[in-house]
Structure formats: C-alpha cells, structure tokens
N, C-alpha and C positions, 0 to 999 in steps of 0.2 A: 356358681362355679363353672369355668368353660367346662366343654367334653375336650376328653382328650382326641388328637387326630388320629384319625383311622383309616384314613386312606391307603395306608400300606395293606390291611386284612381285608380289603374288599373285593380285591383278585380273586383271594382264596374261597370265598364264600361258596362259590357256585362247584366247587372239586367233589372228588368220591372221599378224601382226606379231611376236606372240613366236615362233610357230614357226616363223616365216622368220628370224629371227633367230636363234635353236637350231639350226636347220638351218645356216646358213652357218657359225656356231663350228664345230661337227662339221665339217663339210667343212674350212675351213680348219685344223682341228687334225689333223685326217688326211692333208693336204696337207704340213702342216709335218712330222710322223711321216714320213713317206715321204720327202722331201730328207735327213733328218738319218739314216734306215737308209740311202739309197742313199749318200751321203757318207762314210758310214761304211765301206762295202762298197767304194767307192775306194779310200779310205786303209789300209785291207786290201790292195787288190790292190795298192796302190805298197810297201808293205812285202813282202810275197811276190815282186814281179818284183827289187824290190832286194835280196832274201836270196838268189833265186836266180842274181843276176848275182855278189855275192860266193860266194858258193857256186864258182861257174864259173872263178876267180881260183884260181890257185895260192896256198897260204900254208903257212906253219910253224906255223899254228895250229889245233890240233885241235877241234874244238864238241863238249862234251861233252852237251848238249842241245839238242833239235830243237826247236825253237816253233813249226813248221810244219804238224803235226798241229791245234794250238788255234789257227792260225790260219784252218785249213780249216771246223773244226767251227764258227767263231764264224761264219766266212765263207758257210753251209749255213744258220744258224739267219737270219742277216740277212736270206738271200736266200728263205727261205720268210715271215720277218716283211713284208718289204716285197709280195712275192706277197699275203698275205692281208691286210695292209691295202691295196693297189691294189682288190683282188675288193672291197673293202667299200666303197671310194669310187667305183666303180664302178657300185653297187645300189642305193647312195645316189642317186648323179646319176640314173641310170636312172628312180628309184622316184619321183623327186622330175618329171623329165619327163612322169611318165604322170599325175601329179595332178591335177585342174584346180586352177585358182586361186579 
C-alpha cells in the first residue's frame, strides 16, 4: 500500500504547536493504555474472587484444571505493565512542567 504524501506536515514538525501536540497524543495514549490495563486487572480480580467463591460451594464436581495460576501470572504482568507505564506518564508530565514555554 503506498504512504500517503506528507509533505505538507513536515514544515510543522519542528514548531512549539506540533510538539505540544505530540506531547498531548503521548499523554493521552498513555492515559488510555493505563484505563484499559487497570480494567483489565478488575475483570481479573472479579473472575478470581468468583472462582473462589465457587471453589467455597460444595459440589460433585471435580476441576480437573486450575486456571488460577494463569490467572495470577497475567494478573503480575498487568500490574507491573500499568506500574511502568503510570512511572512514564508521570516523567512525562513532570518533564513537561519543568520546560518553559
């Protein structure tokens, strides 16, 4: 598929407008990343507290596999991904206070 031509936004590239504008993409896509791991990390924990309320139920039915383990391990990787992208939106904002305009 060609690229589309871009020669008209290359002027712009180098302004204090385009990179206030690059700037707030990044933020806001790091903003978005970080809702959609932490929602994720929920909907984890309501599958875990609802397996272990069945779990807690007498039944006649034996589980011949635990998904409790993958769901710890997925639940450990979320919770450092959202960790290190909160630190990076965090650097961001900071790095961006200390600038002048």
């Amino acid at each position: 598929m060609p690229r589309p031509d871009a020669s008209w936004f290359r002027p712009m590239i180098g302004t204090r407008a385009f990179a206030r504008s690059y700037f707030c993409t990044v933020v806001s896509d790091l903003e978005a990343l970080i809702d959609h791991v932490q929602a994720s990390i929920k909907l984890i924990e309501t599958v875990q507290a609802q397996q272990a309320a069945a779990d807690a139920e007498p039944a006649d039915v034996v589980v011949l596999d635990d998904v409790t383990p993958l769901y710890m391990q997925a639940s450990a990787a979320l919770d450092a991904c959202n960790a290190r992208l909160s630190a990076a939106l965090d650097y961001l904002i900071e790095s961006a206070s200390k600038t002048p305009d």
